[in-house]
C-alpha positions as CSV (number, residue, x, y, z in Angstrom):
1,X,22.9,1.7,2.4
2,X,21.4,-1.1,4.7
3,X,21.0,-4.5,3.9
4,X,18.5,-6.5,5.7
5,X,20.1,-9.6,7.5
6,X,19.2,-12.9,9.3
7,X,19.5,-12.0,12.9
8,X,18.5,-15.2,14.7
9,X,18.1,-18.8,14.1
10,X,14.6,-19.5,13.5
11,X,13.9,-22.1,16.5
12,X,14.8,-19.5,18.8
13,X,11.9,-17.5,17.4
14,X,9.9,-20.2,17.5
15,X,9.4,-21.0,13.8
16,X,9.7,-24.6,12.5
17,X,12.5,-25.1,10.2
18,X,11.2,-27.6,7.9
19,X,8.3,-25.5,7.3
20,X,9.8,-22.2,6.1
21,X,11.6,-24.6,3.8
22,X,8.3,-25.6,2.6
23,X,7.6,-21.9,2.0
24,X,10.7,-21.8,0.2
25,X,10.6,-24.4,-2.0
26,X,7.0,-23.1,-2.8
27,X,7.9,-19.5,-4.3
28,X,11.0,-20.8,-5.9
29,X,8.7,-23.3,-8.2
30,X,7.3,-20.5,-8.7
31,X,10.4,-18.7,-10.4
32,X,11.2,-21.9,-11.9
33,X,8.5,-22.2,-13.3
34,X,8.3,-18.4,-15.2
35,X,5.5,-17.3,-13.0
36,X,8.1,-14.8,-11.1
37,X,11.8,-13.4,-12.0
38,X,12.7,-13.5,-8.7
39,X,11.9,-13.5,-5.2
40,X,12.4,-12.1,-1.0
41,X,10.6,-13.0,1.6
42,X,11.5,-12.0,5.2
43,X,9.9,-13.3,8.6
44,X,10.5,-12.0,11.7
45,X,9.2,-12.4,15.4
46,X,9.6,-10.0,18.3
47,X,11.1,-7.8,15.7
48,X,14.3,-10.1,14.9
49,X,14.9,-11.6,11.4
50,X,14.8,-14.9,12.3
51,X,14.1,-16.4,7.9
52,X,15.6,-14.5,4.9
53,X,15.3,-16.0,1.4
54,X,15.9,-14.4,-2.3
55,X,16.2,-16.5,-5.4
56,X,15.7,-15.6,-8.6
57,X,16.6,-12.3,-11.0
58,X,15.9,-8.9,-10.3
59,X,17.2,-8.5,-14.5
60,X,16.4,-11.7,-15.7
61,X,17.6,-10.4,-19.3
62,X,21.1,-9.0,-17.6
63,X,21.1,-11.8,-15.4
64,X,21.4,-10.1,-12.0
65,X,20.3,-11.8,-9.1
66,X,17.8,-11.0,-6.4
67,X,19.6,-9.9,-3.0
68,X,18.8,-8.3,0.0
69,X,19.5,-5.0,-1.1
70,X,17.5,-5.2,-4.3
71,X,15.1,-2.0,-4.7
72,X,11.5,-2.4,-5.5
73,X,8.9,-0.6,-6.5
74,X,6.4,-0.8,-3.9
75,X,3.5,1.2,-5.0
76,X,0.7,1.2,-2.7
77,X,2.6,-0.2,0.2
78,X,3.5,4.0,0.1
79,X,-0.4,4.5,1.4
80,X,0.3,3.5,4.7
81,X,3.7,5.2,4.5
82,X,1.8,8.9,3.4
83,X,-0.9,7.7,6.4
84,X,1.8,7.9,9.0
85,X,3.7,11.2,7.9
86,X,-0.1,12.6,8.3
87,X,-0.7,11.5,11.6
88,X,2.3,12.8,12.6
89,X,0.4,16.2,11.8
90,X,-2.3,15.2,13.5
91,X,-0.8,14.4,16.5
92,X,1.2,18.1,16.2
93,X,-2.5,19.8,15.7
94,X,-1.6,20.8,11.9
95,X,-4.2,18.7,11.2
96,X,-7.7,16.9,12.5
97,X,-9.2,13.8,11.1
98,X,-12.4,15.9,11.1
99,X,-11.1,18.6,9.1
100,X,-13.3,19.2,6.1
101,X,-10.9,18.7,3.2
102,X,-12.1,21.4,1.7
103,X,-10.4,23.6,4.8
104,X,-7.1,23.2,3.1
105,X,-8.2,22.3,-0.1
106,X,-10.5,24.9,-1.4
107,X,-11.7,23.2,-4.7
108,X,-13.4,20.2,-2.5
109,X,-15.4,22.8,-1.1
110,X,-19.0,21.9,-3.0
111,X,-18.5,18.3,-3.5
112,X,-20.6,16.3,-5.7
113,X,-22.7,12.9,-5.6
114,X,-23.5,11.0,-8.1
115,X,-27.6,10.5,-8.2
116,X,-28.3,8.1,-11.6
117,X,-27.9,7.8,-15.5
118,X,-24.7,7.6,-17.6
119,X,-22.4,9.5,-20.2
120,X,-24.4,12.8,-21.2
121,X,-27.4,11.6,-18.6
122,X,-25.3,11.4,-15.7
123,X,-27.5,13.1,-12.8
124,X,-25.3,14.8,-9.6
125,X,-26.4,16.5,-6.4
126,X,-25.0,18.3,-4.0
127,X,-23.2,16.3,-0.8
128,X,-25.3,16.1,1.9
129,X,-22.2,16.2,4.5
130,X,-18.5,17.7,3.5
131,X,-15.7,15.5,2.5
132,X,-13.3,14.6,5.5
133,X,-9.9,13.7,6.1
134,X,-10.8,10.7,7.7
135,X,-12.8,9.6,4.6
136,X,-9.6,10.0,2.7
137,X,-7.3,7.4,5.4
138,X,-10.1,5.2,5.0
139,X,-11.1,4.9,1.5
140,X,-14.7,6.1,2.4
141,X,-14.4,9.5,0.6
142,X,-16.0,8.6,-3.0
143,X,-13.3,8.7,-5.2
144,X,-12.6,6.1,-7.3
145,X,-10.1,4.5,-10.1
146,X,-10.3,5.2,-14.0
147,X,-9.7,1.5,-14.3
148,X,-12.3,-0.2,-12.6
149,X,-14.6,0.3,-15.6
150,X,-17.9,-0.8,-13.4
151,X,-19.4,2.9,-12.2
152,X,-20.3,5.9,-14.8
153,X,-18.1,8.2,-12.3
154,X,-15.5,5.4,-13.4
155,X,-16.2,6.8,-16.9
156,X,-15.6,10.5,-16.1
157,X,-11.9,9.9,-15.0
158,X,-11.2,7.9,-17.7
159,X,-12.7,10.7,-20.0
160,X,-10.3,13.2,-17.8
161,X,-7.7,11.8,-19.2
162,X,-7.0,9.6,-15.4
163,X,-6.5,6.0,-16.7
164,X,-3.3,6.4,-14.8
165,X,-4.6,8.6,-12.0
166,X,-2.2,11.2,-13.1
167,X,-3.8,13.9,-15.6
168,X,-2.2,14.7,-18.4
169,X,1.0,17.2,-17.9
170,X,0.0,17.9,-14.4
171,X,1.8,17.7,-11.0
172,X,-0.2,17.0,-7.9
173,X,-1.9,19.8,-7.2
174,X,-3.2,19.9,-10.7
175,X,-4.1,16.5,-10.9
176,X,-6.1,16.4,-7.3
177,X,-7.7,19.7,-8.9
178,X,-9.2,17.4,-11.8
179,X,-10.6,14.8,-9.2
180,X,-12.2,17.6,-7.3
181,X,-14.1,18.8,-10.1
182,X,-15.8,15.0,-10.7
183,X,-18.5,13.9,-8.5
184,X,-17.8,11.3,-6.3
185,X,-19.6,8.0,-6.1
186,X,-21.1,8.2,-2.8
187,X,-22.0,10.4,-0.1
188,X,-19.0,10.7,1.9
189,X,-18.6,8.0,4.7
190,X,-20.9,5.7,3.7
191,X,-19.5,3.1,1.6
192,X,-15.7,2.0,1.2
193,X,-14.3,2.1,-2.2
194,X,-10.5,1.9,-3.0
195,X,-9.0,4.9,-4.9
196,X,-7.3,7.9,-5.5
197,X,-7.9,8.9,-2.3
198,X,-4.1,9.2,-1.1
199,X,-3.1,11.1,-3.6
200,X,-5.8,13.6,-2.3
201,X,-3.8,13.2,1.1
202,X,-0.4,13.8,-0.4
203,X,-1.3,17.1,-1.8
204,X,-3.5,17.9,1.6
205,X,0.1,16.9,2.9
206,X,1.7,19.6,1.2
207,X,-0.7,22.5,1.9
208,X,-0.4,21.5,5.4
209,X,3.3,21.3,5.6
210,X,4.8,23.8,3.5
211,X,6.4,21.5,1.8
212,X,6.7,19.4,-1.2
213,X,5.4,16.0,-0.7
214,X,8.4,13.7,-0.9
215,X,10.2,16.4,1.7
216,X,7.2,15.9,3.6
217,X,7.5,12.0,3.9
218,X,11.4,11.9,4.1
219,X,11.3,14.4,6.7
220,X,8.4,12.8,9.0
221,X,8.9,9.3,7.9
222,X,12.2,8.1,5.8
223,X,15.0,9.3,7.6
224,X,14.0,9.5,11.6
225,X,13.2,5.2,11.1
226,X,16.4,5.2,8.7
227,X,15.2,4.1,5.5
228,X,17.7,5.1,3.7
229,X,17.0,3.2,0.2
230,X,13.1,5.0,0.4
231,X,12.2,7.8,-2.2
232,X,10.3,8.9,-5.4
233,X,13.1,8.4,-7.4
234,X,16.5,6.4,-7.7
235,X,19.8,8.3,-8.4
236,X,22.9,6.6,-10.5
237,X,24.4,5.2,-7.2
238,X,21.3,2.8,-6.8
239,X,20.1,2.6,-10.7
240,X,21.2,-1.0,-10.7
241,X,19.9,-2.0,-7.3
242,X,16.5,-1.6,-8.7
243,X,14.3,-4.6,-9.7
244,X,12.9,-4.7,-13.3
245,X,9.2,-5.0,-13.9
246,X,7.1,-7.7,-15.5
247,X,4.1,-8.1,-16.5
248,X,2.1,-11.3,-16.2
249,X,0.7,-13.0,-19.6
250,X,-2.0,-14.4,-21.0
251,X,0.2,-18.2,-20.7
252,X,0.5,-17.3,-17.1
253,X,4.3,-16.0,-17.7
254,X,5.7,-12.7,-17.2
255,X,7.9,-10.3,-19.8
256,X,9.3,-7.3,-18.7
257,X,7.1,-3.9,-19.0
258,X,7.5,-0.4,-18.4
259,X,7.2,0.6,-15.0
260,X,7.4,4.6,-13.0
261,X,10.1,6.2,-14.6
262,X,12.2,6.0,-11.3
263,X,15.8,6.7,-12.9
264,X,14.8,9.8,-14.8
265,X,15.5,11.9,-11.5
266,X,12.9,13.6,-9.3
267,X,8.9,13.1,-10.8
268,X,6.7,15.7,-11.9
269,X,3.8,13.7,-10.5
270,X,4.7,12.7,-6.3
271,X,1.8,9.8,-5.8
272,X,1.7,9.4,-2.2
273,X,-0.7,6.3,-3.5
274,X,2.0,4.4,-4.9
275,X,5.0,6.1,-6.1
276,X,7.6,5.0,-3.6
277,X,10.7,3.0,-4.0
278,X,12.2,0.7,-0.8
279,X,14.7,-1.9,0.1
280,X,13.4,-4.7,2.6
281,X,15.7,-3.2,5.5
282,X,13.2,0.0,4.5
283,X,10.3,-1.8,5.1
284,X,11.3,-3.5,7.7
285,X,11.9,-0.6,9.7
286,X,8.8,0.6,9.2
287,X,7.3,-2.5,9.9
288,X,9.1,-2.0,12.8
289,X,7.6,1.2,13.4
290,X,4.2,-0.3,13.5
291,X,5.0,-3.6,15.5
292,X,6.0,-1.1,18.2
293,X,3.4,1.0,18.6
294,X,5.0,4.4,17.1
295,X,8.7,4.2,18.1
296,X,11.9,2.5,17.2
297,X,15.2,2.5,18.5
298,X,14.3,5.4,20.3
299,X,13.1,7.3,18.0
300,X,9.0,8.0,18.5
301,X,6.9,9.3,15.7
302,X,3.7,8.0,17.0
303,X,1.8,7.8,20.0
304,X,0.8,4.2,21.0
305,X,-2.9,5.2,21.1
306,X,-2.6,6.5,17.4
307,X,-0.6,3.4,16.3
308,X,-3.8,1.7,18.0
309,X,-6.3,3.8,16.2
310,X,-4.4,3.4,12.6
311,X,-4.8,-0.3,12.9
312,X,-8.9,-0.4,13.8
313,X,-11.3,-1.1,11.6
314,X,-13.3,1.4,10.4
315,X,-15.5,0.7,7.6
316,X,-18.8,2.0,8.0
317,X,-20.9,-0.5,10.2
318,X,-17.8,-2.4,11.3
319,X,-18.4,-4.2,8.2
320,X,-15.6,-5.9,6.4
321,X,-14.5,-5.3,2.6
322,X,-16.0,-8.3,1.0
323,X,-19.3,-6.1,2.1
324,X,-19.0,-3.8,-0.5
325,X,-18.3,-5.9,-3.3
326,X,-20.6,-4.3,-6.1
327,X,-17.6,-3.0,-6.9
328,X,-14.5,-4.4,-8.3
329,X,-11.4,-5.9,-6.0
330,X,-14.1,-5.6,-3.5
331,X,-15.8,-9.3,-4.0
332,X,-12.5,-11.1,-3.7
333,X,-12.4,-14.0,-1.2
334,X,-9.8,-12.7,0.6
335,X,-11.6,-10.0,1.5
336,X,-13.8,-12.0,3.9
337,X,-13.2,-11.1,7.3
338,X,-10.9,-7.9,6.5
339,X,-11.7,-4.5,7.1
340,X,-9.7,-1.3,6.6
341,X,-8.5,1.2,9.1
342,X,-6.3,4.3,8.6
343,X,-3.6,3.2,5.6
344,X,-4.1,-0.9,6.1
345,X,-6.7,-3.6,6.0
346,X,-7.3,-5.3,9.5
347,X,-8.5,-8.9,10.2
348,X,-11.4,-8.2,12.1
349,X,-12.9,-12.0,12.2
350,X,-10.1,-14.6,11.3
351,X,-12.9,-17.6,11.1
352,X,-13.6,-15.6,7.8
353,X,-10.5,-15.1,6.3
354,X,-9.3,-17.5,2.8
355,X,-5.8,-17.7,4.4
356,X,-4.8,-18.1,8.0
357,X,-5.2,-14.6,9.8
358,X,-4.9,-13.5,13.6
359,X,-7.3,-11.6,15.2
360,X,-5.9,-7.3,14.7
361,X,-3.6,-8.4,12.1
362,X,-2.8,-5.6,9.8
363,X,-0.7,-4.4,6.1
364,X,-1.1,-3.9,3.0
365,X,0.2,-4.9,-0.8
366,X,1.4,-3.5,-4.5
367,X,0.1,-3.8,-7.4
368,X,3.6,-5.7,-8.6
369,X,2.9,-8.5,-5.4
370,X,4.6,-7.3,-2.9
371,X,2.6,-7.2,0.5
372,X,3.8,-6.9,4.3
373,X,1.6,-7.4,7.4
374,X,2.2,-7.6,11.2
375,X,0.4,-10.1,13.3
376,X,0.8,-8.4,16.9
377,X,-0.8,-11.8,18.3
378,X,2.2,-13.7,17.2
379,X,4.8,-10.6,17.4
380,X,5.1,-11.2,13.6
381,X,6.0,-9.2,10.8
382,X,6.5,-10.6,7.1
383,X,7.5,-8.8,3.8
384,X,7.6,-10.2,0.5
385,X,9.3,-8.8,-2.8
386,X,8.7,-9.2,-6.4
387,X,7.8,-7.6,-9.1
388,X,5.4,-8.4,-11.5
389,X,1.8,-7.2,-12.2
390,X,-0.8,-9.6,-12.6
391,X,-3.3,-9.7,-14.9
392,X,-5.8,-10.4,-12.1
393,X,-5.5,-11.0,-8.1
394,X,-2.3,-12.8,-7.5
395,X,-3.4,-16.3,-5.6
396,X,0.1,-16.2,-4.6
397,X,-0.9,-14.1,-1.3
398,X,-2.9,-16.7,0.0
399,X,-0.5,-19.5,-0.4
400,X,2.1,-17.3,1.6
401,X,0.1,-16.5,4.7
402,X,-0.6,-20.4,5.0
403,X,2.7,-21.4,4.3
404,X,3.8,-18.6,6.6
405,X,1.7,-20.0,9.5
406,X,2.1,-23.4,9.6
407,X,5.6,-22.3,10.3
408,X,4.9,-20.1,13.3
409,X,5.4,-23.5,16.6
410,X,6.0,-21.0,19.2
């Protein structure tokens, strides 16, 4: 075990005191208040801790505090996590960006579109071009999410039995099988729509690797950067480490809900979309990873150049995600300004952006509000912790970043 730890005073890092006490006084109105149990946020410049802050419960019923060990579930803060381990294939020529998905997973080989109608007069065609792996990084591949509830292909997972993205009784391989046999929204490449897409690239993972997908990601990922507290699952030692879940209200409070069934040993279902568990010294250290362009502490899992390429934008166009808003979580105003590259959005016009942004920033969050990002203008990284799922986009995010900013003097 690891525990992250304040490593320098902040003024040396040039952040203002008085204003990271403004950012803490903000999130803990926030826990005293009932909108959160609990709460850790960690800043960093030039990859030193230089403000670490928890407050709050991770059990608010058993009383147990927030601290810096705490595990959380950070659900699709794995995507970028399952985006490195394949670019590590990539970059070992197991893999190509431009590989047809279909070359290593057989049942994407006559892909779908969707053409017009709904229910029993939905209309499909064939794909004009194949399904690609860099469709899948990118969210560009056509997939979609049972919940979204605004598309008829939206319809057909939901009738598969995907409101979870997991079909019922199947492991990966049989659930990716069921998306492949639903037509996708789009031609391939076109349009950007968030989805199940990285659970297509866990399984692609495993085919390519030989290897279950959580060995796959420890083996590539977890342990070279030393995340120790990083899995699928959490095993008796750690049970009581791990953060409760909550659910936010209609009154705008939380109670606690169930969550992934992370004590219950090793999952049938491995959801290299969400299905990880991490410590902040485990995120850190993959922030880390990213900050420096591939290596840490000696240990190099990417090249600089593919670091460089994860982080680009590349939405069709150059376009940012506030572009294709016709579809749900699209038309948010944060999304103004953002784009997407391999695993993580990237600020690709800060005069855009609802919050303060630099230019090439990049990260992503979970569905229970946690988020990271690294600002390599201002040698920044930032995580924050909680764990509660909102009913709705969390404004919380926005409120950070500022806060977060008006802190960085040097």
């Amino acid at each position: 075990m690891a525990r992250l730890r304040q490593e320098v005073d902040p003024s040396e890092a040039g952040l203002d005191e008085k204003a990271l006490d403004r950012l803490d006084r903000h999130l803990v109105q926030e826990v005293d208040e009932g909108r959160l149990p609990g709460f850790l946020v960690a800043v960093a410049r030039g990859g030193r801790v230089a403000h670490l802050t928890t407050h709050g419960h991770r059990d608010v019923a058993a009383g147990r505090p927030v601290e810096p060990d705490t595990l959380w579930r950070i659900y699709s803060m794995t995507k970028p996590v399952t985006t490195v381990a394949a670019l590590t294939l990539v970059e070992e020529g197991r893999l190509s960006l431009d590989d047809p998905v279909a070359d290593h997973l057989p049942a994407f080989a006559e892909p779908r579109v969707y053409a017009g109608g709904s229910g029993p007069d939905l209309v499909t065609r064939p794909a004009e071009s194949p399904l690609l792996v860099r469709h899948l990084l990118t969210h560009t591949a056509g997939l979609t999410f049972a919940f979204y509830h605004c598309h008829p292909v939206d319809a057909l997972y939901r009738e598969a039995g995907l409101d979870s993205s997991v079909a019922p009784g199947e492991d990966l391989a049989g659930t990716v099988d069921v998306y492949a046999s639903l037509p996708l929204q789009f031609e391939p490449g076109t349009q950007w729509n968030y989805s199940v897409a990285t659970n297509v690239l866990g399984r692609l993972l495993e085919v390519v690797a030989g290897q279950p997908l959580d060995e796959v990601i420890a083996e590539r990922v977890l342990r070279p950067l030393g995340m120790a507290d990083a899995g699928f699952w959490v095993d008796d030692a750690r049970a009581d480490r791990l953060s409760e879940l909550y659910g936010e209200t209609e009154d705008g409070g939380i109670t606690p809900i169930a969550g992934l069934p992370l004590r219950d040993g090793r999952p049938r279902f491995l959801s290299g979309s969400g299905g990880l568990v991490a410590s902040a010294h485990d995120v850190h250290r993959f922030m880390e990873l990213l900050r420096r362009r591939g290596e840490v502490d000696g240990v190099r899992l990417l090249s600089p150049d593919t670091v460089d390429l994860m982080t680009r934008n590349h939405l069709p166009g150059g376009a940012d995600l506030r572009s294709f808003g016709s579809r749900p979580a699209h038309d948010e105003p944060g999304n103004d300004g953002v784009g997407f590259g391999l695993g993580v959005s990237v600020v690709i016009d800060p005069s855009r952006t609802r919050a303060p942004s630099g230019l090439g920033t990049y990260g992503w969050s979970g569905v229970a509000t946690t988020t990271f990002w690294v600002d390599p203008g201002r040698d920044l990284t930032v995580q924050f912790m909680t764990q509660v799922r909102p009913r709705s986009s969390h404004p919380l995010y926005q409120d950070l970043k500022r806060l977060v900013h008006e802190a960085v003097v040097g």
